[in-house]
Structures are given as structure tokens and as C-alpha cells.
Biopython code that builds the backbone (N, CA, C, O; Angstrom):
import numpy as np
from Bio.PDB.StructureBuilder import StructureBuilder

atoms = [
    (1, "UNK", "N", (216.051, 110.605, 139.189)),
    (1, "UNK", "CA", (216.232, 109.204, 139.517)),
    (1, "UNK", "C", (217.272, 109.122, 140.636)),
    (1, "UNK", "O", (218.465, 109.382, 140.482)),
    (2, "UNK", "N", (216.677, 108.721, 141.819)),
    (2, "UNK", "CA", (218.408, 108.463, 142.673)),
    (2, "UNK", "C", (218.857, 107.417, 142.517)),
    (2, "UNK", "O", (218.633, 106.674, 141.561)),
    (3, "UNK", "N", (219.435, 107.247, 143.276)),
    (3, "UNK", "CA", (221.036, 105.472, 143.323)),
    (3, "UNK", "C", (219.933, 104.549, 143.104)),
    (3, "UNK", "O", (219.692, 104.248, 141.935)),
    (4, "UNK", "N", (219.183, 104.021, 144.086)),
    (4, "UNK", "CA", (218.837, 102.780, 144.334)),
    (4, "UNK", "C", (217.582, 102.899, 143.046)),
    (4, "UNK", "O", (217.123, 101.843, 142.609)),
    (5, "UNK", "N", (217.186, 103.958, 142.607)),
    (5, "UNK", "CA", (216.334, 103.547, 140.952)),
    (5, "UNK", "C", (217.492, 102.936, 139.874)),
    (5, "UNK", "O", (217.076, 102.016, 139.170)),
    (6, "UNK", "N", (218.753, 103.305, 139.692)),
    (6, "UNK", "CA", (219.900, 103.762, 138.939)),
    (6, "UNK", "C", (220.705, 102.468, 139.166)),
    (6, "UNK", "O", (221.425, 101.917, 138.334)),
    (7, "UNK", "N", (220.423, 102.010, 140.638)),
    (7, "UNK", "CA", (220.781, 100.519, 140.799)),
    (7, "UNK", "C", (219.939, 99.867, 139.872)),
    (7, "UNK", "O", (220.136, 99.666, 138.674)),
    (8, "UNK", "N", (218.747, 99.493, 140.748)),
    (8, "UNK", "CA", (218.221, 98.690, 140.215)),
    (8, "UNK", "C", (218.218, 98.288, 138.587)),
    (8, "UNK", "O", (218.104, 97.198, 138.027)),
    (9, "UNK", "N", (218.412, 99.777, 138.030)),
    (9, "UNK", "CA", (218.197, 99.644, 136.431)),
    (9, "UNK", "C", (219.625, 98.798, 135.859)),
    (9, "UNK", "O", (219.877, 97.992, 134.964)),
    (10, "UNK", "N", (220.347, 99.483, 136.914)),
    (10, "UNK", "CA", (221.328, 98.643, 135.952)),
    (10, "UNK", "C", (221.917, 97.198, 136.310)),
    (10, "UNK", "O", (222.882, 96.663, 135.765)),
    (11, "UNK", "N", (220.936, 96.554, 137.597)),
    (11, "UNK", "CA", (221.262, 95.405, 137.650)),
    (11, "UNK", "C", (219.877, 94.442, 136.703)),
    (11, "UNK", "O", (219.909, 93.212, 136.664)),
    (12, "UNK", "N", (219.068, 95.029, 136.206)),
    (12, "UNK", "CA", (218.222, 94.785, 134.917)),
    (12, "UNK", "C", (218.966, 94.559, 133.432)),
    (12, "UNK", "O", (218.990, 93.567, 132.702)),
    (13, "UNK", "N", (219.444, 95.621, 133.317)),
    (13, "UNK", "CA", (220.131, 95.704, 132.444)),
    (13, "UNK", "C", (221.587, 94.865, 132.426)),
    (13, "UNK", "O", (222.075, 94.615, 131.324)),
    (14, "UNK", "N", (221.978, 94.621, 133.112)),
    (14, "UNK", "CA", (223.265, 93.591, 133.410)),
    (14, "UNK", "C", (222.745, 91.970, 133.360)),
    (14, "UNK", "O", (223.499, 91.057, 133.024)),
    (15, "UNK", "N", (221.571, 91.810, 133.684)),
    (15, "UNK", "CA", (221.034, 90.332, 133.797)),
    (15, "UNK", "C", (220.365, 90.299, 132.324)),
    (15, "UNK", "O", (220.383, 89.204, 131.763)),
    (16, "UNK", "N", (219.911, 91.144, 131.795)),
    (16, "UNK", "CA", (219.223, 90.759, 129.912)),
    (16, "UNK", "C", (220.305, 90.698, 129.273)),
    (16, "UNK", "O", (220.348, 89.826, 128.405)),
    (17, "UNK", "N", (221.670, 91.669, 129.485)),
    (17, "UNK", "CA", (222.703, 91.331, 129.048)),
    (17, "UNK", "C", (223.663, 90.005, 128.917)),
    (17, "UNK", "O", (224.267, 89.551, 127.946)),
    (18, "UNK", "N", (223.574, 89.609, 130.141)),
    (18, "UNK", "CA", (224.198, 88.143, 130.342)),
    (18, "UNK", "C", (223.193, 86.961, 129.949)),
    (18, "UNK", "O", (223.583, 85.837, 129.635)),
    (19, "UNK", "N", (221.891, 87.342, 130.005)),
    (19, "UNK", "CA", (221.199, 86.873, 129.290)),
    (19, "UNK", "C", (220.671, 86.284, 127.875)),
    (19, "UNK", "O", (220.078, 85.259, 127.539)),
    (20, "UNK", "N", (221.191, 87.473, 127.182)),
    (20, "UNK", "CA", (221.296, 87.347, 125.593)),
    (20, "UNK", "C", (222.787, 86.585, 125.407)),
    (20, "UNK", "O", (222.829, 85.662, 124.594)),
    (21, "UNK", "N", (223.734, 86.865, 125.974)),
    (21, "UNK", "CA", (225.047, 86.399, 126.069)),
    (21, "UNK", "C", (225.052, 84.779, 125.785)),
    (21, "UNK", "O", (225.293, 84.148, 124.756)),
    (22, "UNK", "N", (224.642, 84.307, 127.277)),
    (22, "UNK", "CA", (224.251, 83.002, 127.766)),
    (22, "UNK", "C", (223.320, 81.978, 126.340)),
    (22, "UNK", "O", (223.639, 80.905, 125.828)),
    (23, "UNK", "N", (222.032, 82.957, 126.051)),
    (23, "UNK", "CA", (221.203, 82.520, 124.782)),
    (23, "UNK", "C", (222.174, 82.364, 123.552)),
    (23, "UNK", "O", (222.121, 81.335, 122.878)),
    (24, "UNK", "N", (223.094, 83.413, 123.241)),
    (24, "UNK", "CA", (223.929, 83.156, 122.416)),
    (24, "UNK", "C", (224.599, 81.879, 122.805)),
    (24, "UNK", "O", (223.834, 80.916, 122.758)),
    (25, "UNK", "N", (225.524, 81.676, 123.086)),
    (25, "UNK", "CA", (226.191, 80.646, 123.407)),
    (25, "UNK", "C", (225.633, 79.071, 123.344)),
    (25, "UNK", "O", (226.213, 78.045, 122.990)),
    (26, "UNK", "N", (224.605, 79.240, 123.713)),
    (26, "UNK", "CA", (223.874, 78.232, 123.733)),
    (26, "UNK", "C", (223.181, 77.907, 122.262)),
    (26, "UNK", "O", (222.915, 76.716, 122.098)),
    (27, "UNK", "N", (222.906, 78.657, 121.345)),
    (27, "UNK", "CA", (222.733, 78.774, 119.642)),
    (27, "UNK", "C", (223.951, 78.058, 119.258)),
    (27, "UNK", "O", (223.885, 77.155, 118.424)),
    (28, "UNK", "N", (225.143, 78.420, 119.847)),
    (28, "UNK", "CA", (226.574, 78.146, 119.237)),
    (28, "UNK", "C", (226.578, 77.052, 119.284)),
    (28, "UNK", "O", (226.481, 76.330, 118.292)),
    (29, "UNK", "N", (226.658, 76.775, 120.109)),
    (29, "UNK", "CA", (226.604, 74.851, 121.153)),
    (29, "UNK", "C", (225.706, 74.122, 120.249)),
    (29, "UNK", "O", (226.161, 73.261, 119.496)),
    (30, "UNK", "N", (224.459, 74.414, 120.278)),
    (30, "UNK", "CA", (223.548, 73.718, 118.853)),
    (30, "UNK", "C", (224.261, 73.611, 117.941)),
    (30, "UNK", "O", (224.617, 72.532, 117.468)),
    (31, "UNK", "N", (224.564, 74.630, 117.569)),
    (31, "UNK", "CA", (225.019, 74.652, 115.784)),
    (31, "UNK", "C", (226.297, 73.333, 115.846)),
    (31, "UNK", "O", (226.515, 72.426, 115.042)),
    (32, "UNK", "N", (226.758, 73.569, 116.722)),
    (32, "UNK", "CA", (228.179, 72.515, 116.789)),
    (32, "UNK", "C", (227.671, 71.254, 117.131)),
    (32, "UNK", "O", (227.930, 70.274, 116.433)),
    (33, "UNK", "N", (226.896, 71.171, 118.249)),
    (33, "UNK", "CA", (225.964, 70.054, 118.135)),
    (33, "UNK", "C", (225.454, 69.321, 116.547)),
    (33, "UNK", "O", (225.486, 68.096, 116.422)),
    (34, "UNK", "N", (225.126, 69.970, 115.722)),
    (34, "UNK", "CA", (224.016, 69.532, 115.241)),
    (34, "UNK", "C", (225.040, 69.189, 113.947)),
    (34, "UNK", "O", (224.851, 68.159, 113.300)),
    (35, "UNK", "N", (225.974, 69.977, 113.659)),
    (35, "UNK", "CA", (227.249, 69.886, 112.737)),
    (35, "UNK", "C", (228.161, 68.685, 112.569)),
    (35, "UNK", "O", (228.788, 68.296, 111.583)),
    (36, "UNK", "N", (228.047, 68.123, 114.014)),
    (36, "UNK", "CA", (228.189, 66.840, 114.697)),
    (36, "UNK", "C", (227.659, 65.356, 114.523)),
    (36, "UNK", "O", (228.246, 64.274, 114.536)),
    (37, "UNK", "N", (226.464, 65.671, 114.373)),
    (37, "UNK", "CA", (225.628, 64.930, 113.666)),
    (37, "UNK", "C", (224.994, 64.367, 115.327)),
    (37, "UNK", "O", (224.697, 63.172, 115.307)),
    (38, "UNK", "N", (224.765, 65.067, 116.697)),
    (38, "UNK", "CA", (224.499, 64.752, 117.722)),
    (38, "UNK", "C", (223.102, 65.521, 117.779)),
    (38, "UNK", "O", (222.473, 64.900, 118.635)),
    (39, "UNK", "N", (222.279, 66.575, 117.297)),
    (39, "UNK", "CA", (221.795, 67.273, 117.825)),
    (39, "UNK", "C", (220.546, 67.318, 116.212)),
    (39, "UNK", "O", (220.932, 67.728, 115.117)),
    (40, "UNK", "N", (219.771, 67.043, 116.353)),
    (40, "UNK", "CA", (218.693, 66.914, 114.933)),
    (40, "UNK", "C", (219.802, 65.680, 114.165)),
    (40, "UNK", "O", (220.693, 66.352, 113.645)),
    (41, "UNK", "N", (219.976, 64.739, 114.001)),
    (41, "UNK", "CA", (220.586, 64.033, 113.104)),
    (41, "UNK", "C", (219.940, 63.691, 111.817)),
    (41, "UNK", "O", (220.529, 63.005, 110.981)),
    (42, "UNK", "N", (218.684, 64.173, 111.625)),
    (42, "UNK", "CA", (218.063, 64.116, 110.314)),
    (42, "UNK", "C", (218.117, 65.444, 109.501)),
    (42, "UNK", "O", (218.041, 65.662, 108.292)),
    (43, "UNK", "N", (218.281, 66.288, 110.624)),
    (43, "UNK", "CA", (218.843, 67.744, 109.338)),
    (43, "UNK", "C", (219.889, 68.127, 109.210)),
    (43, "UNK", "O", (220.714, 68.242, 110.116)),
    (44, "UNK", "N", (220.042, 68.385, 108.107)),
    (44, "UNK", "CA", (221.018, 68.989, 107.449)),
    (44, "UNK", "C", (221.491, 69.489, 107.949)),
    (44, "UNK", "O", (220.863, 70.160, 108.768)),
    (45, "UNK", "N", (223.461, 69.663, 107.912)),
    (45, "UNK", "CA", (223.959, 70.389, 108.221)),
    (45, "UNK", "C", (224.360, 71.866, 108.444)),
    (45, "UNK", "O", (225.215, 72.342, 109.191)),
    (46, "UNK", "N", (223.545, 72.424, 107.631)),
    (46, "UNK", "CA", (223.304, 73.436, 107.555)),
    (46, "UNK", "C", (222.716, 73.990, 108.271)),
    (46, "UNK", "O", (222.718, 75.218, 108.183)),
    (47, "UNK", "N", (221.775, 73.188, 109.536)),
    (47, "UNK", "CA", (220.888, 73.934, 110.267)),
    (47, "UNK", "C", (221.747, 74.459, 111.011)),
    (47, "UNK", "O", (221.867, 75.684, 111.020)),
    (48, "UNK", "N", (222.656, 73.521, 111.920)),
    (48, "UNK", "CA", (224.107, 73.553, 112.562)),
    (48, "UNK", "C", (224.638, 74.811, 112.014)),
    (48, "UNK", "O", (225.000, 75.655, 112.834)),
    (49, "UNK", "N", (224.750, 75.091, 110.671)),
    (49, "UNK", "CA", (225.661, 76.310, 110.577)),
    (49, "UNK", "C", (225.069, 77.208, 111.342)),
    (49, "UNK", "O", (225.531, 77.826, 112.301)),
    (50, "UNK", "N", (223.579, 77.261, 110.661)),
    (50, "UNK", "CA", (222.797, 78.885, 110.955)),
    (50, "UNK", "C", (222.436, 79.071, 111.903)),
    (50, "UNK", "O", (222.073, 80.220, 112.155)),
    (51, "UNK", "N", (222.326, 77.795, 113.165)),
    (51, "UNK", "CA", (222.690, 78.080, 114.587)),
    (51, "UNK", "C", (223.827, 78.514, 114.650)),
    (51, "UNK", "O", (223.932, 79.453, 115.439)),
    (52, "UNK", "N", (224.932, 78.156, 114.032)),
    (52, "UNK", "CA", (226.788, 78.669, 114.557)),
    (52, "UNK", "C", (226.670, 80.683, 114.013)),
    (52, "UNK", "O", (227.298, 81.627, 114.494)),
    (53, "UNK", "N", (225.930, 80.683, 113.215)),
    (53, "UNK", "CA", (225.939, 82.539, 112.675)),
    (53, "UNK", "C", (224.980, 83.252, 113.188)),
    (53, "UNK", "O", (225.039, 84.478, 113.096)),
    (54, "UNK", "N", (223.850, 82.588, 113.865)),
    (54, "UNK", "CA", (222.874, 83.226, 114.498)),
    (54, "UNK", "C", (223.390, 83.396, 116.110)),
    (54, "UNK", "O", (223.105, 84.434, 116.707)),
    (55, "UNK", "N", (223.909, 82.678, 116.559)),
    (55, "UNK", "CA", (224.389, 82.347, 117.970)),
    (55, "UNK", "C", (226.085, 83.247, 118.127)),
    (55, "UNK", "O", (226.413, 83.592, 119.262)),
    (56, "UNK", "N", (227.030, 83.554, 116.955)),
    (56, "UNK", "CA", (228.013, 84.396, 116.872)),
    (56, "UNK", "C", (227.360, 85.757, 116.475)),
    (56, "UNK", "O", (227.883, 86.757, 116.968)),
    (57, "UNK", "N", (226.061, 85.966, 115.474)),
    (57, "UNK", "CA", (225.886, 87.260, 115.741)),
    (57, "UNK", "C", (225.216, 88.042, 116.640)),
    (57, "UNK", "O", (225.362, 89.247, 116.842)),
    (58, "UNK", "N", (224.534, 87.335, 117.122)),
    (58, "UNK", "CA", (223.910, 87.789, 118.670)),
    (58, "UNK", "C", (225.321, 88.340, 119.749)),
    (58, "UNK", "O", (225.538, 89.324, 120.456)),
    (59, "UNK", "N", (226.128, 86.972, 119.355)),
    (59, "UNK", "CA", (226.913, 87.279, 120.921)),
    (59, "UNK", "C", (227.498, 88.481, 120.356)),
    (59, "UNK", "O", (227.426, 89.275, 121.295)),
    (60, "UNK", "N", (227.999, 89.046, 119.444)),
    (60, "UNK", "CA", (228.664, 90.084, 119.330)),
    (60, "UNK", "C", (227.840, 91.330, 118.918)),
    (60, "UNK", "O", (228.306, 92.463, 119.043)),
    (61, "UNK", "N", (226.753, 91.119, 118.484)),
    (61, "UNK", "CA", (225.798, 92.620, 117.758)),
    (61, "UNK", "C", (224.893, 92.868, 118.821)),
    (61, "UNK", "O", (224.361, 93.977, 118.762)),
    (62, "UNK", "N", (224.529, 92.061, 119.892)),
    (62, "UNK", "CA", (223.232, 92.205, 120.459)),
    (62, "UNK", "C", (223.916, 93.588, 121.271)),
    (62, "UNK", "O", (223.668, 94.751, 120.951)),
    (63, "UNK", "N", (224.751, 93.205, 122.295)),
    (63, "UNK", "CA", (225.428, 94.430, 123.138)),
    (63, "UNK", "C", (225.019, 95.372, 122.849)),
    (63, "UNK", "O", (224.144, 96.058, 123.377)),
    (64, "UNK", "N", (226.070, 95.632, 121.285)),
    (64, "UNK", "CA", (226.073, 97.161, 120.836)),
    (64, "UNK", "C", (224.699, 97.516, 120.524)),
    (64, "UNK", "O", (224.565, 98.597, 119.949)),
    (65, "UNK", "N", (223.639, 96.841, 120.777)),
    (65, "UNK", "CA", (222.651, 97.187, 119.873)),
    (65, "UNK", "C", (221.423, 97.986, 121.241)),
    (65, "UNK", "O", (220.693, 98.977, 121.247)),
    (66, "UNK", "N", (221.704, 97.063, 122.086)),
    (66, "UNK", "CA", (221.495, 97.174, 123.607)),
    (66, "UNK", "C", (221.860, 98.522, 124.227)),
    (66, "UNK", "O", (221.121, 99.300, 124.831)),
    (67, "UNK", "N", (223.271, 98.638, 123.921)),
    (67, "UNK", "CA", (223.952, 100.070, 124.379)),
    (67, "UNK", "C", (222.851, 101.421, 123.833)),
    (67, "UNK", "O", (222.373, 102.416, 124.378)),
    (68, "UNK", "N", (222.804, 100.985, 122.867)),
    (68, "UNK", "CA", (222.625, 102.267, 121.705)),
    (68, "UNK", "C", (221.007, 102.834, 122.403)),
    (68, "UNK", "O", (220.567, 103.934, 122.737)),
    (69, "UNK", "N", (220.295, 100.983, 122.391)),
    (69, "UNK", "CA", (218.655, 101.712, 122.479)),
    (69, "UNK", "C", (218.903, 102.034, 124.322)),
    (69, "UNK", "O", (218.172, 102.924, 124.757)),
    (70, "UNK", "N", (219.623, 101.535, 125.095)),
    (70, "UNK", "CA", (219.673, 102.060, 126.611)),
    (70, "UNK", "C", (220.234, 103.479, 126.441)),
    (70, "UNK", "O", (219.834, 104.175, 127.374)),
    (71, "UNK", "N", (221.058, 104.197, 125.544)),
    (71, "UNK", "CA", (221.879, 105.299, 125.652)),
    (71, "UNK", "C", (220.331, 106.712, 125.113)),
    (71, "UNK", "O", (220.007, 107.822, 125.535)),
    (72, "UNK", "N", (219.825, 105.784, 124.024)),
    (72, "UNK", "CA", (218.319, 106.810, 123.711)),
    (72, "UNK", "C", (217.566, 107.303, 124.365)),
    (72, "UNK", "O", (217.194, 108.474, 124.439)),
    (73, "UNK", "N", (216.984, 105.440, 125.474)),
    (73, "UNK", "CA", (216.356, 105.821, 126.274)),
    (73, "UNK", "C", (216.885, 106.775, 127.082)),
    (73, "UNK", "O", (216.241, 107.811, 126.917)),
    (74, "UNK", "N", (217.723, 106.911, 127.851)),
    (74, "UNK", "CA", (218.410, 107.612, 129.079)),
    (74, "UNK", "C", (218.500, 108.844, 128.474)),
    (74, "UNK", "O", (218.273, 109.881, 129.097)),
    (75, "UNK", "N", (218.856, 108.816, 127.146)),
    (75, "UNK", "CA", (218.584, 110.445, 127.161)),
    (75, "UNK", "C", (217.276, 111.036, 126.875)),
    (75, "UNK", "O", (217.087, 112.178, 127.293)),
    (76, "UNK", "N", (216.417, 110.491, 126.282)),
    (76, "UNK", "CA", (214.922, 111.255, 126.219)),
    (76, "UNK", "C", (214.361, 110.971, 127.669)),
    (76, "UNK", "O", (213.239, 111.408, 127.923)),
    (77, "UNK", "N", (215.135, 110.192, 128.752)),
    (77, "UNK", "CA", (214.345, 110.448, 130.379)),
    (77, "UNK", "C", (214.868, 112.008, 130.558)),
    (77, "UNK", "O", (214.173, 113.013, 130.708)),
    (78, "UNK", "N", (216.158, 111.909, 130.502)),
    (78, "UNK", "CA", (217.106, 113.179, 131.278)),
    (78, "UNK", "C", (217.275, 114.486, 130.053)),
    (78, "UNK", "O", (217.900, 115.511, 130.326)),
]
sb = StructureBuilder()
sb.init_structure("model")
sb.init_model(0)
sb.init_chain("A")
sb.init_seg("    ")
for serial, (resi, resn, name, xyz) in enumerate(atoms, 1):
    if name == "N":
        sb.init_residue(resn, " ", resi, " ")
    sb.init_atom(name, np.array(xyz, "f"), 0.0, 1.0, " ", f" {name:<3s}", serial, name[0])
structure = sb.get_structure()
């Protein structure tokens, strides 16, 4: 693989990253939304939570999870 494959991959990989990031965040924002009573005002609060734990475990598990299957791949290429 030279640079500019090695680029490219990892400006792929940097944009699904900020990507899932961004998606997270935006789960969070619902959940607080909706906790609010601004965002679904006919459901339950609870939906609000499980946007607030679905949207915090993404932002923090997706990464590592990302790392792990990019670190596999790269080694069964090389």
C-alpha cells in the first residue's frame, strides 16, 4: 500500500469516526430533548433516557470498537 492508498484510508476512517461521534451526540440531544418534554411530548420519558444511554454509549464504545476491527483488518492485509 503506498502514502496516498494509506491517506486516503485514513481520511475514511477519520470521517466514519467523526461521524459516529456527531450521530452520537445528536442521540444525546434527543434524549435531553425529549426528557424536556420538547421532543415526542407524548412519550414517555424514558424514551429520552434510552436516547441519553444509547447516544453516551456509542460516543464512548463505538471508537474502541472501530480501533480493534481497523487494527484486524490491517493486520490480515499486511
Amino acid at each position: 500500500m503506498n502514502s496516498d492508498e494509506r491517506e486516503a484510508l485514513a481520511k475514511k476512517r477519520f470521517f466514519l469516526l467523526s461521524a459516529m461521534r456527531f450521530a452520537s451526540v445528536i442521540f444525546v440531544m434527543m434524549g435531553i430533548a425529549n426528557v424536556g418534554g420538547r421532543l415526542f411530548p407524548d412519550a414517555a420519558p424514558y424514551l429520552g433516557y434510552g436516547f441519553l444511554l444509547v447516544g453516551a454509549l456509542d460516543f464512548f464504545l463505538i471508537p474502541v470498537l472501530l480501533k480493534k476491527a481497523w487494527a484486524k483488518q490491517d493486520a490480515n492485509k499486511g
